[in-house]
C-alpha positions in Angstrom: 188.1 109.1 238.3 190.2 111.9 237.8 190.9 113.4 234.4 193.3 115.6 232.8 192.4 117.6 229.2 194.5 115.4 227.1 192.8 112.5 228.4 189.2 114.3 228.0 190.2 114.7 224.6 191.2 111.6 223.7 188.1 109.8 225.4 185.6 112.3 222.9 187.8 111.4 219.4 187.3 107.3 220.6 183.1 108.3 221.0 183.7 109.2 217.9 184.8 106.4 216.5 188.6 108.0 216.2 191.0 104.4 215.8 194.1 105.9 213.9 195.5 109.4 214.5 199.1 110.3 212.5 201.5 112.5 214.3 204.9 113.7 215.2 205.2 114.1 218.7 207.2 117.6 220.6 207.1 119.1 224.0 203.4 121.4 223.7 201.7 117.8 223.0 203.6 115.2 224.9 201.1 114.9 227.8 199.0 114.0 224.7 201.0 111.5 223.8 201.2 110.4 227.6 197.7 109.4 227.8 197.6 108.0 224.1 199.4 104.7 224.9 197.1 104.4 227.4 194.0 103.8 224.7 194.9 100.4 222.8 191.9 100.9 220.4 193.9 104.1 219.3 196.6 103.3 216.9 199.0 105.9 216.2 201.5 106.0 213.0 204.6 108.3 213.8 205.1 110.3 209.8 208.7 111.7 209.1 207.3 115.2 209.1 204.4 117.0 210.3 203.3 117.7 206.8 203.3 114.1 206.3 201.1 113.3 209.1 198.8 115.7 208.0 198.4 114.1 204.0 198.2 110.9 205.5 195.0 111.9 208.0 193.9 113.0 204.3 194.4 110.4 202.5 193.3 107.9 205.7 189.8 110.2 205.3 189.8 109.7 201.5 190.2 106.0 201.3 188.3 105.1 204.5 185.4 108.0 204.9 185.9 108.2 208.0 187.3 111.4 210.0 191.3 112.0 209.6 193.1 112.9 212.8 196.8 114.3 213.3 198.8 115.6 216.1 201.7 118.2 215.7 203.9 120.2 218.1 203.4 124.1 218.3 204.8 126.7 216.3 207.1 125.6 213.5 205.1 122.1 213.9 201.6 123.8 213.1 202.4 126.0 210.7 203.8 122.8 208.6 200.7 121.6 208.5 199.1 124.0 206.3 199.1 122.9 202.8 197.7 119.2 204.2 195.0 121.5 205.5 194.1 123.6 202.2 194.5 120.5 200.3 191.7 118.6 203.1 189.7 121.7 202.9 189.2 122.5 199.3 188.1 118.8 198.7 185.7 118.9 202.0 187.4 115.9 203.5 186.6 115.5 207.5 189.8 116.2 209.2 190.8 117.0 213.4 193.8 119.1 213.8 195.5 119.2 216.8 198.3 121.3 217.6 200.0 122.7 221.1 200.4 126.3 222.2 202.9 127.8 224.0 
């Protein structure tokens, strides 16, 4: 079977145990996105914002204790997700990031 990076990917964070992921979708991740529907055990919650998506992978973490996943676009997309980072970070609270590059 043939398999493309966004697929890889997405096989590892179900391993993983990986069964929600919050994100806002834009061109640098759409063949993530592609291969996403594809994995019915993977629920995804579309946020308003990138910065939402990313307090809500926090807050999933928090009230769960399991890892918190988000997906954002590059550029102007990642850099949104900073403060959800910090705020993730300075609590130690298990979070995936995962952004797209020009």
């Amino acid at each position: 079977m043939k398999m493309n990076g966004a697929r890889i990917l997405l096989e590892c964070l179900k391993k993983e145990g990986v069964e929600t992921i919050f994100g806002y979708p834009g061109g640098t991740v759409i063949n993530l996105y592609d291969e996403l529907f594809s994995f019915k055990e993977i629920r995804h919650i579309l946020p308003r914002h990138e910065q939402a998506g990313v307090h809500a992978a926090d807050g999933f973490a928090r009230a769960t204790g399991k890892v918190g996943v988000a997906i954002a676009t590059s550029g102007p997309g990642a850099t949104n997700t900073i403060t959800g980072i910090a705020t993730a970070y300075m609590d130690s609270i298990p979070m995936v990031i995962i952004t797209g590059q020009v």
